[in-house]
N, C-alpha and C positions, 0 to 999 in steps of 0.2 A: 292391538299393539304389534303381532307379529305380522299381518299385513302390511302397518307402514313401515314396518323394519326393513321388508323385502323388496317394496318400493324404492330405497335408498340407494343410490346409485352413485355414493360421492358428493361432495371431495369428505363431507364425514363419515366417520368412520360408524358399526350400528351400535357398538356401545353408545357413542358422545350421543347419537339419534332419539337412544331410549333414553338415555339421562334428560334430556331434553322436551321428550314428549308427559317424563313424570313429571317434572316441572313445570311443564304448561296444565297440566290437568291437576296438579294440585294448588297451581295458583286461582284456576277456576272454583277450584273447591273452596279456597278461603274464602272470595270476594262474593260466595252464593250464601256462604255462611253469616245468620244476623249477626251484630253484634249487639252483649248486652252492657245498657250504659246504666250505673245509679245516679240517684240526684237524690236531693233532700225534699224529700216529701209530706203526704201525700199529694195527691195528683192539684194541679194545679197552682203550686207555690210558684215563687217566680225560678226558680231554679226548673222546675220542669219546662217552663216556655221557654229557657234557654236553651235546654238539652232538647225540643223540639225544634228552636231554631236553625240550630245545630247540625245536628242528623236528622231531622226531619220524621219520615214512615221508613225509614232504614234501618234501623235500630230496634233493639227490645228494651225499652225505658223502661227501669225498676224502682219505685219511691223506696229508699230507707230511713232512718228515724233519726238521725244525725251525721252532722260533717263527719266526727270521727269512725264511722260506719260506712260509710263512700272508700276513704282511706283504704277501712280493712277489707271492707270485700272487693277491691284492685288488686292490693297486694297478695289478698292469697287467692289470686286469680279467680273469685268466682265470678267477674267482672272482668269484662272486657278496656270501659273508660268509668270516669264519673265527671260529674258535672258539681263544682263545688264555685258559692263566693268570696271573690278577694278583696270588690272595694265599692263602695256608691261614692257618687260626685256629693251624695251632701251630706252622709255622717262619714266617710272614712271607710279605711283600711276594717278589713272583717277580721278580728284579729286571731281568735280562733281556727280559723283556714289558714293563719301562718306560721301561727305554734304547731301547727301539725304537719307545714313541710320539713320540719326542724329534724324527727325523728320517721323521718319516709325518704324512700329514694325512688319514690313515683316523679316521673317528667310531665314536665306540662308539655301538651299534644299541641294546644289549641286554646284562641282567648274566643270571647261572645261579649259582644256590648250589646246591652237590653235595656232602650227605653223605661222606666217605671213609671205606668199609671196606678192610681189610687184610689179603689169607687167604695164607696157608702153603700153595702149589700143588706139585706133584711129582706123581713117580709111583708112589713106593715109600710108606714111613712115617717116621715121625720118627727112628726110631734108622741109618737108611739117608742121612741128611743131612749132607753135607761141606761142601757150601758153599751160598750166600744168593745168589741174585741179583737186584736189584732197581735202580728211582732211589734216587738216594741223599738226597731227602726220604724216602722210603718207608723206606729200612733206618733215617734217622734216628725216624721214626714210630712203631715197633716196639721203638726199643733196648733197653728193660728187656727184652721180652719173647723177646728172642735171646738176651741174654746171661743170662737164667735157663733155657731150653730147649735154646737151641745154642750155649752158652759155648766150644766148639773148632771152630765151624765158621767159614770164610772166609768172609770177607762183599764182594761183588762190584758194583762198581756198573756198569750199564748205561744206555743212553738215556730208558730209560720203564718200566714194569710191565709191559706187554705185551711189550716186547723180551725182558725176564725171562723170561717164560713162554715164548718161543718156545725162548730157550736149552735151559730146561730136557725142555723135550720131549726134546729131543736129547743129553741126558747124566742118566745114571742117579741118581749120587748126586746130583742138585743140587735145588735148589728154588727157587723166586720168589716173591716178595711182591708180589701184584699182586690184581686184583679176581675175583670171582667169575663175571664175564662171561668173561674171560678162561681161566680154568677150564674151559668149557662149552667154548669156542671152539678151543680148542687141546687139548682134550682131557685136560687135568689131574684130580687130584682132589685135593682141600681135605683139605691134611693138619691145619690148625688153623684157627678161623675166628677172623674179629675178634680179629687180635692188637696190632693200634694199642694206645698207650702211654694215650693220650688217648681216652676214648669221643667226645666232643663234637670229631669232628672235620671241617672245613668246607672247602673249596677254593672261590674265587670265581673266575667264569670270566667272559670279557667277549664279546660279538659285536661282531666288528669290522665296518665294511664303508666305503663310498665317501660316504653321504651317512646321514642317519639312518632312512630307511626299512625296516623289518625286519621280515619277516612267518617268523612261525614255522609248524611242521608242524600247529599246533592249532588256528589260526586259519579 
């Protein structure tokens, strides 16, 4: 520091110089520092592939256990953003995500439009399937396509798509509606792919955080 101070030779002054050069090294210092983003978890829900879309390997993704839990750990800063959704193209507004800007004064950063695919995970085949576990937008996403495939199986609903997929690891006959990440991740295989009702189907995701500044994994 006092090197380039004595370097300075005008027209600033060595105050303005240093003020300047803390500046620059703590702007370095922020943009080295990760940022951590929650999402609604665990790891592979579609909330997570957005906050991967997102920010990408930039970021420290943290699954937590509900929308209103992204909320609290933003506001009392243990979070940096979160990654919450507001709406699919084929059931609607997430209504829950907007009762809960109601009583927040978190700014949306950032939107993410995400594709929804829909795969038939297990670990047997089709004729091995008792029951469906999924969210229950997910089993409503799919309906024609269970009740012409799995017209006597139970259909179960769960917290997320990935919670699906966890179940099913752990029970023979069952299956889940969840993403192809999920699959990988937990070890499934895609007993049907793409069985959404709807091809054209959209989820829109929002970044939330503290003030409107947002830097993504891409940036």
């Amino acid at each position: 520091m006092e090197r380039l101070i004595k370097q300075n030779k005008g027209p600033l002054s060595d105050e303005v110089v240093e003020k300047i050069i803390h500046l620059i090294l703590k702007t370095s210092l922020d943009l080295e520092k990760r940022q951590k983003v929650v999402y609604f978890g665990p790891p592979a829900t579609f909330t997570h592939l957005a906050a991967i879309k997102n920010f990408g390997e930039g970021a420290d993704l943290v699954p937590v256990k509900s929308i209103g839990q992204i909320f609290a750990k933003v506001e009392k800063k243990q979070a940096d953003f979160g990654v919450v959704p507001i709406e699919n193209s084929t059931e609607g507004v997430v209504s829950h995500t907007l009762d809960m800007f109601l009583d927040s004064d978190l700014k949306i950063c950032a939107e993410i439009i995400l594709e929804i695919s829909h795969h038939l995970l297990g670990k047997g085949d089709l004729k091995g399937v008792r029951k469906v576990y999924s969210h229950p937008q997910a089993l409503a996403q799919c309906r024609d396509w269970l009740e012409e495939n799995l017209p006597t199986a139970g259909l179960l609903e769960v917290e997320s798509t990935a919670r699906a997929a966890q179940t099913t690891v752990r029970e023979k006959d069952s299956a889940a509606i969840a993403s192809d990440v999920a699959a990988s991740l937990y070890g499934l295989k895609i007993i049907a792919s793409h069985i959404e009702d709807r091809p054209s189907n959209y989820t829109r995701f929002l970044v939330i955080g503290r003030d409107y500044s947002e830097r993504s994994g891409q940036d």
